[in-house]
VOVEX-938372 format. One record per residue (C-alpha): residue in one letter; x, y, z. Coordinates in Angstrom, 1 decimal. Layout:
REM residues N
<r "A",<X,Y,Z>>,
...
This chain:
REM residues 345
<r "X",<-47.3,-15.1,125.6>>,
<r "X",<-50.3,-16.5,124.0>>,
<r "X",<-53.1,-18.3,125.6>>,
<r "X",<-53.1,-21.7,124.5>>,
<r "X",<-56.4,-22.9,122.7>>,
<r "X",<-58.2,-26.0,124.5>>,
<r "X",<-59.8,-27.9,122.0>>,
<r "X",<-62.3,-29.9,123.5>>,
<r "X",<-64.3,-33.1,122.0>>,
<r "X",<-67.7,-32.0,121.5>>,
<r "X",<-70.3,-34.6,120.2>>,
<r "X",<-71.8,-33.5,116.5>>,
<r "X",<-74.8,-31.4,116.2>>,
<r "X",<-77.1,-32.7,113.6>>,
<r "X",<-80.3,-31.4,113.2>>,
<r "X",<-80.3,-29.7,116.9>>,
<r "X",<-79.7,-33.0,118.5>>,
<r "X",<-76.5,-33.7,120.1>>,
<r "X",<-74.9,-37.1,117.9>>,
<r "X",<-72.0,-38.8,119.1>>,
<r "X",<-69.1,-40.7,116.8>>,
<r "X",<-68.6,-44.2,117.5>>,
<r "X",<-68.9,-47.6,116.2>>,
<r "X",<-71.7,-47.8,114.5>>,
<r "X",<-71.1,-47.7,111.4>>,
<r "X",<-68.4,-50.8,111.9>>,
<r "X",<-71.5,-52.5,113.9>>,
<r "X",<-73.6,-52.2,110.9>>,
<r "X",<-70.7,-53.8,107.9>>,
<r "X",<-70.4,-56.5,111.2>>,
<r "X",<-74.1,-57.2,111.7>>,
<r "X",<-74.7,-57.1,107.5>>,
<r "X",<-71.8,-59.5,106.8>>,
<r "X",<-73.2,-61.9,109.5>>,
<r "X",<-76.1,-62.0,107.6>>,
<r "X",<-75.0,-62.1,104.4>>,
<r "X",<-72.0,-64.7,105.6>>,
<r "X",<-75.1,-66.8,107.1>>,
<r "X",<-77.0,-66.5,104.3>>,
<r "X",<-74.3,-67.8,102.1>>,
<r "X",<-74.3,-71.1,103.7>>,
<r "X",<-77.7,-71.6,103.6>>,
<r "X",<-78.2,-70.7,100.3>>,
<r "X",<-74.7,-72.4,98.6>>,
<r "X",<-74.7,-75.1,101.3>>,
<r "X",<-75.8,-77.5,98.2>>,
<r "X",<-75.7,-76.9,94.6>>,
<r "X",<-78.7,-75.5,93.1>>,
<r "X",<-80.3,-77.8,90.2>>,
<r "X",<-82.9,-75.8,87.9>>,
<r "X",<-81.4,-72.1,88.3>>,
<r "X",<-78.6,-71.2,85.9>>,
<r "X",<-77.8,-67.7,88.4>>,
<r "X",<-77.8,-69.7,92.0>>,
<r "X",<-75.3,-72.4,90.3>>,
<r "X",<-73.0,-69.6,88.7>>,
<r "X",<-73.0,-68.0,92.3>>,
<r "X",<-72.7,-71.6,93.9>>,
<r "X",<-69.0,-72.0,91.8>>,
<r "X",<-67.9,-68.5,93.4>>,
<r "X",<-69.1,-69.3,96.9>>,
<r "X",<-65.5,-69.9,98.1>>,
<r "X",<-65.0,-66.1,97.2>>,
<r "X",<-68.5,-65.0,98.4>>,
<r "X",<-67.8,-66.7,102.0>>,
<r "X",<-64.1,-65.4,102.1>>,
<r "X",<-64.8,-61.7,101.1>>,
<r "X",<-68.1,-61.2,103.5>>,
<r "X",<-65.9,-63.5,106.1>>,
<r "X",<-63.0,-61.2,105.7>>,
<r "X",<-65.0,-57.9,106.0>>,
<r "X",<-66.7,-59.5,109.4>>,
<r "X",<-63.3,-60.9,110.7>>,
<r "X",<-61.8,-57.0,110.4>>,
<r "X",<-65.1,-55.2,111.8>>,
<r "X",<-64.9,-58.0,114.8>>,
<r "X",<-61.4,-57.1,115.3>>,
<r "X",<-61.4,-53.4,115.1>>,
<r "X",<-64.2,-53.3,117.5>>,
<r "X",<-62.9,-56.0,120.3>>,
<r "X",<-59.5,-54.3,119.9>>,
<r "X",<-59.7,-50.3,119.3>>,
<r "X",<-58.8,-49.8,123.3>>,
<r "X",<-54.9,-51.6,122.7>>,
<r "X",<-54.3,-51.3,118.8>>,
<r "X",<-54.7,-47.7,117.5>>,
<r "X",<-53.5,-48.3,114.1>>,
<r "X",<-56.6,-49.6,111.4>>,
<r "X",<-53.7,-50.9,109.2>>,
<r "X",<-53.5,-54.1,112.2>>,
<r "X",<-56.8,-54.8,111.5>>,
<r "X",<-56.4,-55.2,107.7>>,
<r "X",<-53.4,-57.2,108.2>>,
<r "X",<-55.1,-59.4,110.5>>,
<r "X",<-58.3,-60.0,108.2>>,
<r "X",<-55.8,-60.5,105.2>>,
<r "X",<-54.0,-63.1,107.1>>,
<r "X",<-57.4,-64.8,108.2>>,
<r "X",<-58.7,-64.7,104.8>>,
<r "X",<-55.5,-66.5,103.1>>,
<r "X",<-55.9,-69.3,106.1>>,
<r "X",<-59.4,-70.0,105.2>>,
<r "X",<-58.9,-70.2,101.6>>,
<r "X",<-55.9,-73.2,102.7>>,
<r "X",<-58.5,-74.6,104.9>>,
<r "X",<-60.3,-74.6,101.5>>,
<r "X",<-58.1,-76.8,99.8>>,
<r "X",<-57.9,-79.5,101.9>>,
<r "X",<-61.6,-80.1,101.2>>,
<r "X",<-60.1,-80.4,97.7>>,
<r "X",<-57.0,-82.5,97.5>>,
<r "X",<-55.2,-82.9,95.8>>,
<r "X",<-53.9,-78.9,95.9>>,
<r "X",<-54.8,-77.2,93.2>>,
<r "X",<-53.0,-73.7,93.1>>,
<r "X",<-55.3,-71.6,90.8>>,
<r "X",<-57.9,-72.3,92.4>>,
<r "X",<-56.3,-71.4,95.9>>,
<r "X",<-55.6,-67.6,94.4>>,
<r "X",<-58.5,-67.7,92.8>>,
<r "X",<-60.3,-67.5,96.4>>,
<r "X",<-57.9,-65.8,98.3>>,
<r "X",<-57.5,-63.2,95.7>>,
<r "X",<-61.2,-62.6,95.8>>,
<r "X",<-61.6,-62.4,99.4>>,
<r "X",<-58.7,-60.0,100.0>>,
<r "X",<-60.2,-57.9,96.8>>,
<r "X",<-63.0,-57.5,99.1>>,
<r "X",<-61.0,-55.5,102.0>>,
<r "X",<-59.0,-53.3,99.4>>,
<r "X",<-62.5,-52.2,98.2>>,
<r "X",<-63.6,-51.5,101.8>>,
<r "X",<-60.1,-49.9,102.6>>,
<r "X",<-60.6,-47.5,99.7>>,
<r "X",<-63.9,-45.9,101.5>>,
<r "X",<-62.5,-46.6,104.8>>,
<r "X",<-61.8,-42.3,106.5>>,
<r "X",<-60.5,-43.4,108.9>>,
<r "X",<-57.5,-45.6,107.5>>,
<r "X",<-57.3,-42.6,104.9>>,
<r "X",<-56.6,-40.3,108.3>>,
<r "X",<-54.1,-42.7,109.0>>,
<r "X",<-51.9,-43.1,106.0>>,
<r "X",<-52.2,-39.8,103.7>>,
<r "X",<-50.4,-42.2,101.2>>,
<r "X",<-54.0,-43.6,100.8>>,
<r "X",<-55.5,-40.5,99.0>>,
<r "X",<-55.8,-38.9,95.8>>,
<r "X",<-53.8,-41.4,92.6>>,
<r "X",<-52.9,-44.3,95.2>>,
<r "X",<-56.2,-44.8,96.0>>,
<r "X",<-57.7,-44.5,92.7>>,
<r "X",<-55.7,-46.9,91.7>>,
<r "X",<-56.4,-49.8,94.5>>,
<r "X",<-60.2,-49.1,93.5>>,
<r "X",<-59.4,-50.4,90.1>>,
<r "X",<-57.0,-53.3,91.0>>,
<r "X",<-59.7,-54.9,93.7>>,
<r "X",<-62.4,-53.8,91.1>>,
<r "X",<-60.7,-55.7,88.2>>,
<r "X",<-60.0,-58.8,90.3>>,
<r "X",<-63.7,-59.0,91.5>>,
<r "X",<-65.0,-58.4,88.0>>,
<r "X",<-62.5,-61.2,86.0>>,
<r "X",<-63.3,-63.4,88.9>>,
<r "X",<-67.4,-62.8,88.6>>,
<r "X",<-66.7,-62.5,84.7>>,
<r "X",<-68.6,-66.0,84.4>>,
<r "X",<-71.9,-64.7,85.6>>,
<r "X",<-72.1,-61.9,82.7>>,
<r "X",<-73.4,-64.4,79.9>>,
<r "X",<-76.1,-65.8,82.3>>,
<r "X",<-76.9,-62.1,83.4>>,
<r "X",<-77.6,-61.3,79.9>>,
<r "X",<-79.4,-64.7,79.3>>,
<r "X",<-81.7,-64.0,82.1>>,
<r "X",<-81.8,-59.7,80.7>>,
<r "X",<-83.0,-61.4,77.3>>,
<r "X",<-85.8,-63.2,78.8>>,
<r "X",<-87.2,-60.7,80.5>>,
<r "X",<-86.7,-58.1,77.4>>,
<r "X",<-89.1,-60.4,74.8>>,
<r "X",<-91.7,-60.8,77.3>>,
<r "X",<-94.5,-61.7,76.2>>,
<r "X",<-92.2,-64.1,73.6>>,
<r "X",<-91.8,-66.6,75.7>>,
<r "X",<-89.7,-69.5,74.1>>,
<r "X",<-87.2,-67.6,70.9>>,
<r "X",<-85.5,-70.8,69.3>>,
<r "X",<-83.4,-68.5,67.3>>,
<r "X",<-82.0,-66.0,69.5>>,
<r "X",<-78.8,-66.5,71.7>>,
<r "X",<-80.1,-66.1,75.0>>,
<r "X",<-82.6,-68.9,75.1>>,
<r "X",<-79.7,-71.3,73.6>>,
<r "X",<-78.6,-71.4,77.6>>,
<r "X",<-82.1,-72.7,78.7>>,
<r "X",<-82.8,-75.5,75.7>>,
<r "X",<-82.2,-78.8,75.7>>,
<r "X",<-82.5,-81.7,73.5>>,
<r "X",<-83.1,-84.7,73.4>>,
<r "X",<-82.8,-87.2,70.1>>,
<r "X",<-82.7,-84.5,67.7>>,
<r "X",<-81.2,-81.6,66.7>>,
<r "X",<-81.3,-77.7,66.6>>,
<r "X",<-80.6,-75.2,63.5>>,
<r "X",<-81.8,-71.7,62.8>>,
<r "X",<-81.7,-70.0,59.4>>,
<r "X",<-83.6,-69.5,56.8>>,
<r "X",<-87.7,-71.2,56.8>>,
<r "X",<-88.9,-73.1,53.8>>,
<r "X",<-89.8,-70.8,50.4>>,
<r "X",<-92.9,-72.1,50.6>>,
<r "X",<-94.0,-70.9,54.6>>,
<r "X",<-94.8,-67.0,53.1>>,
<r "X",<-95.9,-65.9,57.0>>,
<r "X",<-92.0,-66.1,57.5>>,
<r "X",<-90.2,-65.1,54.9>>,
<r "X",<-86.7,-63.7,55.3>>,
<r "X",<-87.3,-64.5,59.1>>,
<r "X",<-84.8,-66.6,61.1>>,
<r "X",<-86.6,-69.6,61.8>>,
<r "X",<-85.7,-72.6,64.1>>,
<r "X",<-85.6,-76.0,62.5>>,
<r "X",<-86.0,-79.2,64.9>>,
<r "X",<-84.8,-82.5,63.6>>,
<r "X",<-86.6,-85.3,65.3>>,
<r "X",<-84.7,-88.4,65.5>>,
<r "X",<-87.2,-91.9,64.7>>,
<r "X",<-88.0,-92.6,68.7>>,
<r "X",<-90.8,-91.2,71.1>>,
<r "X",<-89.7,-88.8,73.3>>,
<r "X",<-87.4,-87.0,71.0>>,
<r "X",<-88.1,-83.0,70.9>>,
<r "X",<-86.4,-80.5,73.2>>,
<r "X",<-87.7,-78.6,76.3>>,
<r "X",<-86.7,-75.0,77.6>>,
<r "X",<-86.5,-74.5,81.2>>,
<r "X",<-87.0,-71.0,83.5>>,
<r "X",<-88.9,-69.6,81.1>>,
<r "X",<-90.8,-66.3,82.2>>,
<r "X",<-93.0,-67.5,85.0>>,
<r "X",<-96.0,-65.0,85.3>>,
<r "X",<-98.2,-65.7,82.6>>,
<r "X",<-101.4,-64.2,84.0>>,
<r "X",<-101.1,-61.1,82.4>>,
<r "X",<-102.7,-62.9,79.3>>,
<r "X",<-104.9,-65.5,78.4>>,
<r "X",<-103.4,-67.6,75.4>>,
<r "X",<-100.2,-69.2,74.1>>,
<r "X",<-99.3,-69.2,70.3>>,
<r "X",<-97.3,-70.3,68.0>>,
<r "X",<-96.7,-71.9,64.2>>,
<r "X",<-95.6,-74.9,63.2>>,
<r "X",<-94.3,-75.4,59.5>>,
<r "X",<-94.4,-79.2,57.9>>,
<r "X",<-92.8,-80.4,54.6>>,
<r "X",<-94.1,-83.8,55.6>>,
<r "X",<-97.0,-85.6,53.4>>,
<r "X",<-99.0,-86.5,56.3>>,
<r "X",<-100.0,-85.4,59.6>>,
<r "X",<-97.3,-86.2,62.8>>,
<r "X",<-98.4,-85.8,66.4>>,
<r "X",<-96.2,-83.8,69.4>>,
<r "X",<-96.5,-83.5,72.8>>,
<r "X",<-97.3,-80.0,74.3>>,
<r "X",<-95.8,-80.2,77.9>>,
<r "X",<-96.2,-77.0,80.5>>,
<r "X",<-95.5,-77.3,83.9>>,
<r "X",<-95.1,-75.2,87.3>>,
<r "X",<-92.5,-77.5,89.3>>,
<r "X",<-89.2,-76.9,89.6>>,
<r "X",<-88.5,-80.7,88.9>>,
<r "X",<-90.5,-82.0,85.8>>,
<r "X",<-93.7,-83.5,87.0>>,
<r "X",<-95.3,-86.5,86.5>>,
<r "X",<-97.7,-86.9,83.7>>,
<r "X",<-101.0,-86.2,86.1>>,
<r "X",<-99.8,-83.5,87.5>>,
<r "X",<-98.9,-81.1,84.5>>,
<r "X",<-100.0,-79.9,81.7>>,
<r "X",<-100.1,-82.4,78.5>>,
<r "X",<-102.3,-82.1,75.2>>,
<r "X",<-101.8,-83.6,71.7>>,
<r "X",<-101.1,-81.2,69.0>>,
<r "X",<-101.5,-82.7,65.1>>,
<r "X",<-99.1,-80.7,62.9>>,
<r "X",<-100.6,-81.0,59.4>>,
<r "X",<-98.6,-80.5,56.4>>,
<r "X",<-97.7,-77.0,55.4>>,
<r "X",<-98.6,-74.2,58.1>>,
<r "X",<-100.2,-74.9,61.4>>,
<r "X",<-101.3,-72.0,63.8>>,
<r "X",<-101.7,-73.2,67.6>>,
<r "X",<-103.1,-71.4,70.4>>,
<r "X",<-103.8,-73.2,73.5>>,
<r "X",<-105.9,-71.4,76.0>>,
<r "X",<-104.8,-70.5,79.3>>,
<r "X",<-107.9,-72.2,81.3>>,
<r "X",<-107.0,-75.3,78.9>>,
<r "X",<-103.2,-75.1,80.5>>,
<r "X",<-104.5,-74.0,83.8>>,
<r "X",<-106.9,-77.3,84.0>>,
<r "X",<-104.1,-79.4,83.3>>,
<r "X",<-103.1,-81.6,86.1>>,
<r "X",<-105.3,-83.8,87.4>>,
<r "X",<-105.9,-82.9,90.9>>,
<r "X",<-105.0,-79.2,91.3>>,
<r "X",<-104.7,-75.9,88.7>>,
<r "X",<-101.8,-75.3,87.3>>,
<r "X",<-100.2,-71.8,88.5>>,
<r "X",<-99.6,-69.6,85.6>>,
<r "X",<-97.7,-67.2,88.1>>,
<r "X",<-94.9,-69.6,88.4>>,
<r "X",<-94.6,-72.0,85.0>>,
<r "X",<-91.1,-73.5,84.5>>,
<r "X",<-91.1,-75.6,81.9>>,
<r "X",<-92.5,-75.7,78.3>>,
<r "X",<-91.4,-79.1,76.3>>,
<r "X",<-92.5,-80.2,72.6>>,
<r "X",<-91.7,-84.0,72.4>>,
<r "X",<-92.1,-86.8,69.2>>,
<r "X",<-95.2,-88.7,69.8>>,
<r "X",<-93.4,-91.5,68.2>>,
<r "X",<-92.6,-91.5,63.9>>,
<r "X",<-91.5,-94.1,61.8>>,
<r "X",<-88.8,-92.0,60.2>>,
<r "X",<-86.4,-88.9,61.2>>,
<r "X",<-88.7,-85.9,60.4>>,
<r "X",<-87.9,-82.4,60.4>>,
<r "X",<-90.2,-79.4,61.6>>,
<r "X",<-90.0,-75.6,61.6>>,
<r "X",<-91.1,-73.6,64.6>>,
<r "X",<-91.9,-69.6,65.0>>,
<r "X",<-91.2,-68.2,68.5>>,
<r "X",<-93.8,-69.5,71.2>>,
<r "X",<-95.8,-65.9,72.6>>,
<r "X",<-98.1,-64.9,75.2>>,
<r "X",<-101.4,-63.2,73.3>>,
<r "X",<-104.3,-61.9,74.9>>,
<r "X",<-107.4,-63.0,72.9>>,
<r "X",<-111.0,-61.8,73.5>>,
<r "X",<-113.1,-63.6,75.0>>,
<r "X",<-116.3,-65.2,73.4>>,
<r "X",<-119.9,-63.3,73.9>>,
């Protein structure tokens, strides 16, 4: 007869220390999806104004707050409960059946009961557990059924859920990618990811060809602003590239078919809500007929508000407005770049 083999539990040697398996790991996901959870709410607990990204995240808080929720709810359970329930399985049952409660608790802030939008949180939030259950060992140890082709193929069910649910943030994403790729161009009229951060008021935006007669731009897509008769009329772009210290002057060119001179407002400011007159940055440019090159220099800009200096590490807004015309009037504008110019002896 054979002498049976005791196999004893011995802690893991790593690195000549003596390690021992436990809960950690699940503390850590618990402790990070507090944190994240708690961050949500503070961060989504109102809807951002002047940031494109935070409002795209703000419409998919539901799912944010439901998937983190869900991951804390199972880690919680699993670690008050490993002494009675042995099976991991119970745990993502239980978070599954938390996660579709909360998203009903949901609704109600909503009524009437809007269906779509029920899955669409619930969906999202359980997506969230199948993605943890895929790198879960231990739930592998426990169904084999969870290796190999099966699991492969959750992985790419949660991951296609999470990524047609968070599809709406890939156009903003790219918007934002684009801004930071033209640096130093900081305003680009004609190119698509800027379109996001323009607006207009009384008048209108086209890009195509400029007039035969501007020669510094030929063949060149060039925007073309329509002002419409009334002061005020121009557009403004918002979160434009913030850190402007790098260089020292803004330029850009101006094209006129008019036959006489017509005055804009150059606006720059560095609050997140526009700011009063005295406390940005406001000059009068005269755009004569034919071609006009403007460059404004940073200590101009930096001077600009009445009482403080203008912080060129953090400039939101850049607005061209109608000082007031007579008639509509057209204009053409290059893009609007960041040059560094020496300085005078």
């Amino acid at each position: 007869m054979k002498p049976r083999k005791i196999v004893e539990e011995m802690p893991v040697l790593r690195g000549g220390t003596m390690r021992r398996r436990g809960p950690g790991a699940r503390l850590a996901v618990l402790y990070l999806a507090a944190i994240l959870l708690t961050a949500a709410f503070m961060v989504f607990n109102e809807p951002p104004r002047y940031h494109q990204l935070l409002t795209g995240l703000n419409d998919l808080r539901h799912v944010l707050l439901l998937g983190f929720g869900g991951l804390m709810f199972l880690e919680l359970t699993a670690l008050l409960g490993r002494r009675w329930i042995r099976k991991r399985s119970l745990y993502y049952a239980v978070a599954a059946v938390i996660v579709m409660l909360a998203a009903v608790r949901i609704e109600f802030n909503y009524l009437p009961w809007e269906t779509p939008r029920y899955l669409h949180n619930a969906l999202g939030g359980i997506a969230f557990l199948l993605l943890s259950a895929v790198f879960d060992r231990p739930l592998r140890r426990e169904h084999d059924q969870l290796r190999g082709p099966p699991r492969r193929a959750v992985f790419a069910v949660a991951a296609l859920v999470l990524v047609l649910i968070f599809q709406p943030l890939g156009p903003v994403a790219m918007s934002y990618a684009g801004r930071s790729g033209s640096f130093p161009v900081i305003v680009a009229l004609t190119e698509n990811w800027q379109q996001r951060f323009v607006s207009i008021q009384d008048a209108m935006l086209l890009t195509g060809q400029p007039p035969r007669s501007w020669t510094q731009r030929k063949n060149r897509n060039t925007a073309m602003i329509s002002f419409e008769p009334v002061a005020e009329a121009g557009f403004r772009v918002s979160e434009v590239y913030g850190d402007w210290r790098s260089f020292n002057t803004l330029r850009f060119q101006v094209y006129s078919e008019l036959d006489s001179p017509v005055e804009l407002l150059l606006r720059i400011d560095d609050r997140q809500v526009e700011a009063e007159p005295g406390d940005r940055f406001e000059t009068t440019i005269v755009v004569s007929p034919g071609h006009n090159d403007f460059e404004i220099p940073h200590d101009d800009i930096r001077r600009g508000p009445a009482d403080r200096e203008l912080q060129l590490r953090t400039v939101r807004h850049v607005s061209v407005r109608s000082a007031g015309y007579p008639e509509r009037f057209r204009l053409f504008f290059s893009s609007m770049r960041l040059v560094d110019r020496p300085k005078p002896q």
